[in-house]
N, C-alpha and C positions, 0 to 999 in steps of 0.2 A: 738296617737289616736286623734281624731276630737274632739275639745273642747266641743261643742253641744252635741254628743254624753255624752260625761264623765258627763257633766251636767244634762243633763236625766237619766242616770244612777245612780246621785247621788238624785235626785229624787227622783227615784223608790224605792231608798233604805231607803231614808227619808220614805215614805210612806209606807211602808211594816213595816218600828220600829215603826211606831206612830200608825198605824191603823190594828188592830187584823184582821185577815184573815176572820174571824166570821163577820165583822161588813163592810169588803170590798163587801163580796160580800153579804152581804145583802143592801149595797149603791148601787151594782149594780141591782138586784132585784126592787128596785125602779124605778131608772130609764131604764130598760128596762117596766116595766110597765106604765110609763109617755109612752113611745116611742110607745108603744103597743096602751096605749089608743088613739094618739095624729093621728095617722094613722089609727086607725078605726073608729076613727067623721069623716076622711075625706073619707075613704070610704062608708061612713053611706049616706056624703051630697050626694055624687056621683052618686052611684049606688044605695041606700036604703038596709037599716036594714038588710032586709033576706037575700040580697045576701052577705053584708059585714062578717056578722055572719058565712057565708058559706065558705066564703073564708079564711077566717083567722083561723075559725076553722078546714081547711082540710090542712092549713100549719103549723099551730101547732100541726097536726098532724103526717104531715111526717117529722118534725122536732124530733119529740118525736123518729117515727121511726128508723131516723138517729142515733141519739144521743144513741138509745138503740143496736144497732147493732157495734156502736163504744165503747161502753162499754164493753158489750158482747166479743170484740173481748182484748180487756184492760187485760179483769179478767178472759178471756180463761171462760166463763158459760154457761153454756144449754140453751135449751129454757125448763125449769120447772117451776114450779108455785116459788120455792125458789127462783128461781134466778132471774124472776121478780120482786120478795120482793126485792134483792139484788139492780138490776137495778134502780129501782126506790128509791132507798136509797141514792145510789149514784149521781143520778141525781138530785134528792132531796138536796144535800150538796153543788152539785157544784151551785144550782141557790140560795144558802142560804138559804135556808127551812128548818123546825125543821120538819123531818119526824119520826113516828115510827109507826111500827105494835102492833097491842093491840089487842089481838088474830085473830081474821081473818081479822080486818079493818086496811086500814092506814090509820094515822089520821098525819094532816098537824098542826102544830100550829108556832103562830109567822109568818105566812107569810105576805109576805112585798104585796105581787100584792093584798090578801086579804085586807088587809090596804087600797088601794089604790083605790080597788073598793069602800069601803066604801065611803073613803076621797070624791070618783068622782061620786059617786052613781051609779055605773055603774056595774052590773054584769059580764060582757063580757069577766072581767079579769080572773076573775074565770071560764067560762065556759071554758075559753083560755086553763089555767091550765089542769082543765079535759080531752080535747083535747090532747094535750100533752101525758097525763097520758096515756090514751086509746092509743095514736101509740103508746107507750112502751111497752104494754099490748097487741095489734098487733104484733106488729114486734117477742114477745118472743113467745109468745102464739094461734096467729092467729086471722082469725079475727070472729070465734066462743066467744073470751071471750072477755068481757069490765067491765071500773071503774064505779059502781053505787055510784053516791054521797047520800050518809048517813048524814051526817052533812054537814050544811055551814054557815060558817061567816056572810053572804051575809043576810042570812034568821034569823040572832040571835045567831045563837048560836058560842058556845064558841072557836070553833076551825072545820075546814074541814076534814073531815072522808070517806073515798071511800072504798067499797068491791067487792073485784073480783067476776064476775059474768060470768056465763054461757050463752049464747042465747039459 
């Protein structure tokens, strides 16, 4: 085997004993939200505000989409309002998210992009997030339902809360 190789591999494995899976991908979490931020100043300078907001927000979108239809197809799920809860649970674990449903609402806590909006004063991360949520909430549901934000970090309070809504 290719030295370099065995070496990165000893690596990974170094890095998988010493860094909890919980705390890897909440490292990642962050810095996809530096990345996220760092790319929408520059489309901010570019093109201005409304459009960069527009555009990020329709790719976060179908990112959302994506990702719920590859799930979907993972755990073999309907498109039902449960298995939306499901989707989004899981999507919610792979981007490090503390999600959970608290009777009708899910509520996000501990997230790393809210942090960062803070850190950056920058809402956009969050709006990003929402985005996201909603093509998830597309893609199972159509695009009749979306995520009302209930709580936000952003505005004080103590944690991010969205409820499924009807148009």
């Amino acid at each position: 085997m290719n030295k370099k190789l065995e070496e990165l591999q000893s690596i990974e494995s170094l890095i998988r004993e010493k860094i909890p899976e919980k705390e890897r991908a909440t490292m990642m979490g962050r810095v996809m939200s530096r990345m996220m931020s760092s790319i929408t100043k520059h489309v901010i300078k570019y093109s201005g505000h409304s459009i960069a907001t527009k555009i990020m927000a329709r790719e976060l979108r179908e990112i959302g989409k994506t990702d719920a239809k590859t799930i979907k197809e993972i755990f073999d799920l309907d498109n039902s309002p449960e298995s939306v809860s499901k989707v989004l649970k899981i999507a919610a674990m792979i981007l490090g998210l503390e999600l959970d449903v608290v009777e009708d609402e899910t509520v996000i806590k501990n997230c790393p992009q809210g942090n960062e909006a803070l850190e950056l004063k920058q809402p956009l991360l969050c709006n990003f997030c929402l985005e996201y949520n909603n093509g998830i909430v597309e893609e199972m549901l159509g695009k009749d339902f979306y995520m009302e934000r209930i709580n936000w970090i952003f505005k004080g309070n103590n944690y991010c809360a969205f409820k499924l809504k009807k148009r």
